[in-house]
N, C-alpha and C positions, 0 to 999 in steps of 0.2 A: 408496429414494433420497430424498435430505433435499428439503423443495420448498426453492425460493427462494423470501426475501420480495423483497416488492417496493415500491420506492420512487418517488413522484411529487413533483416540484418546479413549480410553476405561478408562470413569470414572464411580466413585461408586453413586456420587450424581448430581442430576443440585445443580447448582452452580460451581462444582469443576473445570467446562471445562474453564471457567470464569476467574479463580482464579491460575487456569496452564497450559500454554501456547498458551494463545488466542491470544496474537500478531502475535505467528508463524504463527497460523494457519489463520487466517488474512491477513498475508504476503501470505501466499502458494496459498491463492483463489483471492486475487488480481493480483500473478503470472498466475493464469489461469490454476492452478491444482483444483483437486476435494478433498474435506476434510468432512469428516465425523464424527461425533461424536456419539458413544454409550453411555450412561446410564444405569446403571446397575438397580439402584431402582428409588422410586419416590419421597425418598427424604420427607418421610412420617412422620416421627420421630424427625424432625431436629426442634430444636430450632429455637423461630422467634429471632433473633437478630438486626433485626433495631427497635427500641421505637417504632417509627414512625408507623409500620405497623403491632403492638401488640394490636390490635382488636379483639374482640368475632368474628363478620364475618369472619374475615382473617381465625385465629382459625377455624373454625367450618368448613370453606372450603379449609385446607390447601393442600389436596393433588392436586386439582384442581387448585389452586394458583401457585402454585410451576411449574406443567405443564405451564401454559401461561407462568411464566416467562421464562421457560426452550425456549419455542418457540418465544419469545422475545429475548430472546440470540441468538437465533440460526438464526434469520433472520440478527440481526447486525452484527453478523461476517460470513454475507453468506454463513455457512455452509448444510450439509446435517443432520439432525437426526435421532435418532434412538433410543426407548426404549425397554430394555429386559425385561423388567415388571416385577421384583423382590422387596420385600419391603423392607423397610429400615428396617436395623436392631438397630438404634439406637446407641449414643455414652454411655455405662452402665461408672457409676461414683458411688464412694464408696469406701468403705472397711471396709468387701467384699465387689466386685462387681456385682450387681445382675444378674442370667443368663440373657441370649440373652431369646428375644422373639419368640417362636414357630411360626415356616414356615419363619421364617424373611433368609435375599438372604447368610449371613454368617454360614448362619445350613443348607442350601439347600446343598446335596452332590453334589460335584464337575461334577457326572456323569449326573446329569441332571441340571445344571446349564453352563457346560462348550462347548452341544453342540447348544445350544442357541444363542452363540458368536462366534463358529462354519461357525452357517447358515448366521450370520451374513456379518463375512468375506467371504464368499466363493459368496455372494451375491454384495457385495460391489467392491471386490475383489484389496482390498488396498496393495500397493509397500512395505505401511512402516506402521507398527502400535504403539503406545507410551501408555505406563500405568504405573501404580506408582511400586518403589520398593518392596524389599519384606517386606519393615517394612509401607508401603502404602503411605509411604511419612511422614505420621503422623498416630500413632498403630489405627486407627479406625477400627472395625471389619471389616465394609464392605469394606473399602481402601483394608485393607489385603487381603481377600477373589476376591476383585475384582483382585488384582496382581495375585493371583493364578485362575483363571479363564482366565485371557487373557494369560498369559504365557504356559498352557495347550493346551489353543485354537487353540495358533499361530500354536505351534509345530503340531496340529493335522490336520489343515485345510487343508493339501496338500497331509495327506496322503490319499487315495481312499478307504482303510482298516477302516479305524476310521470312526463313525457318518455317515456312509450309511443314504442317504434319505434326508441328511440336503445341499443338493447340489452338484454341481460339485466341486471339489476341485481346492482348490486355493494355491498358498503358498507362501505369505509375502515377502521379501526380508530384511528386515532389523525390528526388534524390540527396542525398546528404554524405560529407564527409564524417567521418567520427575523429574527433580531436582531443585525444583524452590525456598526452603526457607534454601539456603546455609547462614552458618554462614560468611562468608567473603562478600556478596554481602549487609546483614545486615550491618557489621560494614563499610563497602565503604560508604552505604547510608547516614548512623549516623555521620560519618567522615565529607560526603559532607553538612549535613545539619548546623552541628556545623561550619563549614567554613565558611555557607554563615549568619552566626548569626541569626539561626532558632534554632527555640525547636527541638528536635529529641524525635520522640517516642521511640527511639530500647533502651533506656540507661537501663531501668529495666530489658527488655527480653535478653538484652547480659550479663546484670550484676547475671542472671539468667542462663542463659545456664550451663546445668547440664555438667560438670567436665569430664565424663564417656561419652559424647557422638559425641565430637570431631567435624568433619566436612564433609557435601561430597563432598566437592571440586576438591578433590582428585580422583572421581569417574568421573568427568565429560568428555565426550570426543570429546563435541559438542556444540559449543554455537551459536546460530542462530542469527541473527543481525535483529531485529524488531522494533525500538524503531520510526520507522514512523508508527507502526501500536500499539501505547501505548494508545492514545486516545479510539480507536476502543475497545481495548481490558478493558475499565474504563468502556465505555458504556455496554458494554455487562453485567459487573460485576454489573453497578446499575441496569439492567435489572432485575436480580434476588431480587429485594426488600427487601423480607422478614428477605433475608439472609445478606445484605451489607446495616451496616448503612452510610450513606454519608459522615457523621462526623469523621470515624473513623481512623484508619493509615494505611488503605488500600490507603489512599488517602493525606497520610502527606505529601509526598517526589513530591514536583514541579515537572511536566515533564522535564525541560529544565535542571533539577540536574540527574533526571532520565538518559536522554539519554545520559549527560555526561560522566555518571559514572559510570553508567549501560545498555548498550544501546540491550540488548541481552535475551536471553533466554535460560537455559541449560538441556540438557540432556546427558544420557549415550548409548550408543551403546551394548546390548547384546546379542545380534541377527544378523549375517550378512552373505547370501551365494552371495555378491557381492565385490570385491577388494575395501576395506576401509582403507585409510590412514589415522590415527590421529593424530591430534588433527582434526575436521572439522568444520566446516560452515552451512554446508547445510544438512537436515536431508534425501535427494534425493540422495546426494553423493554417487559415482559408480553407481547408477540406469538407472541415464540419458544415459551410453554408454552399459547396459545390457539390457534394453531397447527397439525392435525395433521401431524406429520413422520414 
């Protein structure tokens, strides 16, 4: 019998799993691998952003909210989860910006937060793990802190030396950025919407794009072809409620412009003790023949 591999995604909040790359991972468990999803916090902090679900109840019960949705996610796109139980540290806005909040998961030192994610992989014991850059995708405290937590982790889980007691050691074969809000895949969008004589939301946010901060396109070494699993991956994203208003341009761009023009999902490759050729495909690539099956 063939193993299944297995796949680990390391986000800072639910919702994020939602929001970057739920198609793949969609695709990878209807191929009949195993995919798992960590959480870093509970997502305790976060602004309700949909109207619709800006209620005192909501409010008053939102860390419990947030959980069901998380587990409403997690059942639409069949995956496994997993929370490390750290709180949210909050997105601080100002100037100044006020500090972070005490014990929040962005001030937790790295030495007792990093074997947490440790026990987690060596339990899980995932081929390929995916977390955001080191600028977190987006400067969010926890984004950040979660990239430096799994990026420690990866490197640590195989060594037998490091985090004695959090398991038998495991060790990764492949690490990945997830690079999901590229400046080129924006203006494709925007391009395709204006073709098909539609409003485009991107015209502010591109006409906006700060000067200084270019594009990661350029970074990419991986783009996954998922666009049968775009549906799956809306679903899971209105799962989260609180956090996705229905109306908004998470949801501008038709599927059928979508798969056209963008029919993919990308990541980076920075981690690989398996022979990887790029540009790729598959985020399994060289795994399937180091492998035994």
């Amino acid at each position: 019998m063939s193993e299944k591999l297995r796949l680990m995604a390391v986000h800072a909040h639910p919702d994020d799993e939602s929001s970057k790359g739920a198609a793949t991972m969609a695709k990878y468990v209807a191929d009949g691998h195993e995919v798992m999803v960590v959480t870093c916090t509970g997502g305790e902090r976060g602004d309700i952003l949909n109207p619709a679900m800006d209620r005192p109840e909501i409010t008053a019960d939102i860390p419990a909210v947030r959980r069901r949705e998380m587990a409403k996610a997690a059942e639409i796109l069949g995956i496994e989860h997993r929370w490390l139980g750290f709180v949210d540290s909050g997105l601080p806005e100002g100037d100044p910006k006020p500090p972070l909040p005490e014990g929040c998961f962005a001030l937790v030192p790295l030495e007792e937060s990093v074997p947490t994610l440790v026990r987690a992989i060596r339990e899980f014991r995932p081929h390929v793990v995916i977390t955001y850059d080191e600028n977190g995708g987006y400067p969010h405290p926890d984004h950040i802190r979660c990239h430096e937590v799994s990026v420690a982790a990866f490197d640590a889980a195989g060594d037998p030396d490091l985090h004695q007691g959090e398991g038998e050691p495991w060790t990764p074969l492949k690490l990945y950025y997830s690079h999901g809000f590229s400046r080129a895949r924006l203006v494709a969008m925007h391009e395709a919407l204006l073709a098909a004589g539609l409003e485009s939301p991107y015209e502010e946010w591109l006409a906006n794009w700060p000067a200084d901060r270019g594009d990661i396109a350029h970074r990419v070494t991986t783009r996954v072809e998922c666009a049968d699993y775009f549906e799956t991956r809306d679903a899971a994203l209105l799962a989260h409620a609180t956090q996705i208003d229905p109306t908004s341009r998470w949801f501008a761009v038709p599927l059928d412009i979508q798969r056209s023009v963008w029919p993919y999902e990308e990541y980076e490759l920075v981690r690989s003790l398996v022979d990887s050729t790029l540009p790729e495909d598959d985020l399994f690539s060289g795994i399937h023949e180091k492998v035994s099956l």
